[in-house]
Backbone as a ProteinNet text record, in pm:
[ID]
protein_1_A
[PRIMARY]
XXXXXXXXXXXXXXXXXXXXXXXXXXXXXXXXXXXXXXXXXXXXXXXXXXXXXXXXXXXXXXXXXXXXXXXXXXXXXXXXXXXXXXXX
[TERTIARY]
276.3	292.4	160.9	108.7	25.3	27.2	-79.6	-48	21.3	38.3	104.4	268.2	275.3	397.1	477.5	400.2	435.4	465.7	407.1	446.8	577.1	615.4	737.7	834.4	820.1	923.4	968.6	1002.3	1094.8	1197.8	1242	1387.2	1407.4	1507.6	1482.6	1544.3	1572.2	1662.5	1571.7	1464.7	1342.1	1275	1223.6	1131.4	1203.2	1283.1	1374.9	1352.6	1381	1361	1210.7	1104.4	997.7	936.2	983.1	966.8	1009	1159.9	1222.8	1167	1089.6	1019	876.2	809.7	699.6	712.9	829.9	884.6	884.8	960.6	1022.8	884.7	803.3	677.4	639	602.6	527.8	613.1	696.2	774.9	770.7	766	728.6	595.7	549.1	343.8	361.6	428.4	433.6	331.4	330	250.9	330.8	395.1	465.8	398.6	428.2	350.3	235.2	95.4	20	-154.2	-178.7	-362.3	-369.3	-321.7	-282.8	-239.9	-164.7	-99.1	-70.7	-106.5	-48	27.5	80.9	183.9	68.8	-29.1	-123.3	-193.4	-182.4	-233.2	-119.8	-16.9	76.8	91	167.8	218.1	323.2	469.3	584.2	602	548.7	602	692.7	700	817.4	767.3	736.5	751.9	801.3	811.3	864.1	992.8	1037	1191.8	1278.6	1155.4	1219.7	1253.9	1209.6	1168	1112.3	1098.8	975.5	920.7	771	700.7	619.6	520.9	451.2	279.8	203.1	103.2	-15.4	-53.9	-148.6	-294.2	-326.5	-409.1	-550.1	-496.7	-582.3	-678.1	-783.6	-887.2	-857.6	-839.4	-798.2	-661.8	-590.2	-437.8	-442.4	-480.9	-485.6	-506.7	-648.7	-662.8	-588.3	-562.1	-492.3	-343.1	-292.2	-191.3	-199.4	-328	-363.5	-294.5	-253.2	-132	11.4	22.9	176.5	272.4	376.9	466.9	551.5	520.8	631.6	722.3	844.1	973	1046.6	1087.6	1146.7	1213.6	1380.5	1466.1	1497.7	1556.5	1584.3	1699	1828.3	1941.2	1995	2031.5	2102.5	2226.4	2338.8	2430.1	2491.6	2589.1	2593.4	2504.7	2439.2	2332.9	2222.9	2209.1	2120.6	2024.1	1900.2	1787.4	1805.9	1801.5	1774.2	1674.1	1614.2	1505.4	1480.3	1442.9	1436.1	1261.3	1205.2	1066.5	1072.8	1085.4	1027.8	874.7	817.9	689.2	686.5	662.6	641.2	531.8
2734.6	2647.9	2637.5	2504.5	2509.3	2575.6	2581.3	2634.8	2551.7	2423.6	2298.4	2326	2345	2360.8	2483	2580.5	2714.3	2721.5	2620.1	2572.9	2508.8	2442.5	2389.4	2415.9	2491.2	2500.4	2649.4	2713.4	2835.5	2861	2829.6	2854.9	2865.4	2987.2	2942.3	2821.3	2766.7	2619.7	2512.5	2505.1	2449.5	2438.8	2605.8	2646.3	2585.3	2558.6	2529	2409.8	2317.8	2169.2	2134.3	2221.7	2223.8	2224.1	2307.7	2374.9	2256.5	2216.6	2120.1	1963.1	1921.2	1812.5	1816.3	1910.3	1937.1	1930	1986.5	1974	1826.8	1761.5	1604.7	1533.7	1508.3	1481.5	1489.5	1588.7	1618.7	1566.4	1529.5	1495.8	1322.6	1285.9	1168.4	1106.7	1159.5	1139.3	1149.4	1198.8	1210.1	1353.6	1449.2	1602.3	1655.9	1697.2	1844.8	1899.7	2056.4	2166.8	2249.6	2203.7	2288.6	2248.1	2175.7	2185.5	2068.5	1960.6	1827	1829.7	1888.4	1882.8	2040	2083.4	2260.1	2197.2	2323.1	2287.8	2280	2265.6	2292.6	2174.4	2031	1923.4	1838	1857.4	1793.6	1848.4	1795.6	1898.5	1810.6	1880.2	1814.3	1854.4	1715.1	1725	1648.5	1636.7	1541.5	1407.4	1338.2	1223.6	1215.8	1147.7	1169.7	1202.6	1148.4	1111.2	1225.4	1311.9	1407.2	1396.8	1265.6	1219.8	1298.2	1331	1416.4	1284.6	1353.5	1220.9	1322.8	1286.7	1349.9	1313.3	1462.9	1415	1445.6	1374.3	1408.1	1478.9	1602.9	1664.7	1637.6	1599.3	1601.8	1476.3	1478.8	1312.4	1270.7	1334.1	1217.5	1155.7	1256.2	1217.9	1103.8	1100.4	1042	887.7	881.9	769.7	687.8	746.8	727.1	684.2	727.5	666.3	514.6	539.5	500.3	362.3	284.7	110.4	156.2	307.9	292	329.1	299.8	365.5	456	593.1	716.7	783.6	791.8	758.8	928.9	962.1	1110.2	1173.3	1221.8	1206.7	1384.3	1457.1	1578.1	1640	1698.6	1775.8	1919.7	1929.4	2096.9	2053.4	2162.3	2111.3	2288.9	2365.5	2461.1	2559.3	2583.6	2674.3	2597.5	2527.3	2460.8	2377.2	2370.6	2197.7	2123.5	1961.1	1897.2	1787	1711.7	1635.1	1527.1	1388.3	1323.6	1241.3	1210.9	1123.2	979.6	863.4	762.6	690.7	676.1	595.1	459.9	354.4	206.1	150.7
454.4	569.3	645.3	724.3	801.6	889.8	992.7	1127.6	1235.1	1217.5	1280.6	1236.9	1109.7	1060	1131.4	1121.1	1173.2	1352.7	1413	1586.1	1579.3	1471	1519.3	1413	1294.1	1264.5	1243.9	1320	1286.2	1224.1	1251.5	1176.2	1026.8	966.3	831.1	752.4	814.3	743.7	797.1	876.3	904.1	795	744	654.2	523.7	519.1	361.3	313.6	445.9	441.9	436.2	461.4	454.9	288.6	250.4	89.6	47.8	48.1	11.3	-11.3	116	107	50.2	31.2	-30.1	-171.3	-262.8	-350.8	-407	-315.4	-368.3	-331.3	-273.7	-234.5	-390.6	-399.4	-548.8	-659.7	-642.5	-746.7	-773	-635.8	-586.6	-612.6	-657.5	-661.6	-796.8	-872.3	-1009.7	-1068.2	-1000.6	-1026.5	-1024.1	-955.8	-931	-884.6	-839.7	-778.2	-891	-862.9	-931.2	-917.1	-1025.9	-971.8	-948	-923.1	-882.7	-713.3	-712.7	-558.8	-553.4	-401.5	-354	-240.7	-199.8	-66.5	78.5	62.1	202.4	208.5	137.2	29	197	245.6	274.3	419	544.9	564.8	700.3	665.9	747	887.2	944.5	1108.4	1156.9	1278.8	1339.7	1444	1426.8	1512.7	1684.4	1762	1898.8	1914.8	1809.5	1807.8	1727.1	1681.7	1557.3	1433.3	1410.3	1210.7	1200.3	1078.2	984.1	915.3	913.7	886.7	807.8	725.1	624	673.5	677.3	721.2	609.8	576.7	397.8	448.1	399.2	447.9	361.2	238.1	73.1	114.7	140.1	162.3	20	-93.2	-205.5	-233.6	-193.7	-199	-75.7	46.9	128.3	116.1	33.2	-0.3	-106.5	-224.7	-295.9	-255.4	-137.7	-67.4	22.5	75	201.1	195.8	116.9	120.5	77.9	72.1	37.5	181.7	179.4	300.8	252.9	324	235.8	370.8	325.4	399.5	362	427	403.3	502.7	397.4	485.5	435.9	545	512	524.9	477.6	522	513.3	532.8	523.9	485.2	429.3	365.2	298.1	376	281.9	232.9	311.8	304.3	226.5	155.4	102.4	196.3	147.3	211.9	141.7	114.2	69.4	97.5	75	60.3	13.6	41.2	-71.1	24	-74.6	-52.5	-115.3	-62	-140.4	-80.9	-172.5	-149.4	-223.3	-130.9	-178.7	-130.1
[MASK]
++++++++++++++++++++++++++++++++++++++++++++++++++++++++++++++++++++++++++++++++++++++++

């Protein structure tokens, strides 16, 4: 987790949905987790309103985004996180 990440999200069902969207992110980019994309590459905050919005830390991933719009929605559910990312 960042240090931004770590100010606002405590909780462990915070931290889950965190993992969780970092996950689908990467999955979303078409890498997965590894020498392509790390979890510190990304990192999930909240908006005014309390969206999570995705903030790209990577200057190449960044650019490589920089015309798409990426949308990400997060839940809890049963002890579980879930996650989903789309980018268009």
């Amino acid at each position: 987790m960042t240090s931004n990440e770590q100010k606002i999200h405590i909780k462990t069902a915070s931290i889950a949905g965190i993992w969780a969207s970092k996950e689908a992110f990467s999955k979303a980019i078409g890498s997965g987790i590894g020498s392509e994309f790390s979890f510190l590459d990304i990192e999930i905050l909240k908006n005014s309103k309390g969206k999570p919005i995705i903030n790209i830390l990577n200057n190449n991933l960044k650019e490589k985004l920089s015309n798409k719009q990426i949308d990400i929605s997060i839940t809890h559910d049963g002890g579980f996180a879930i996650s989903a990312v789309i980018i268009i």
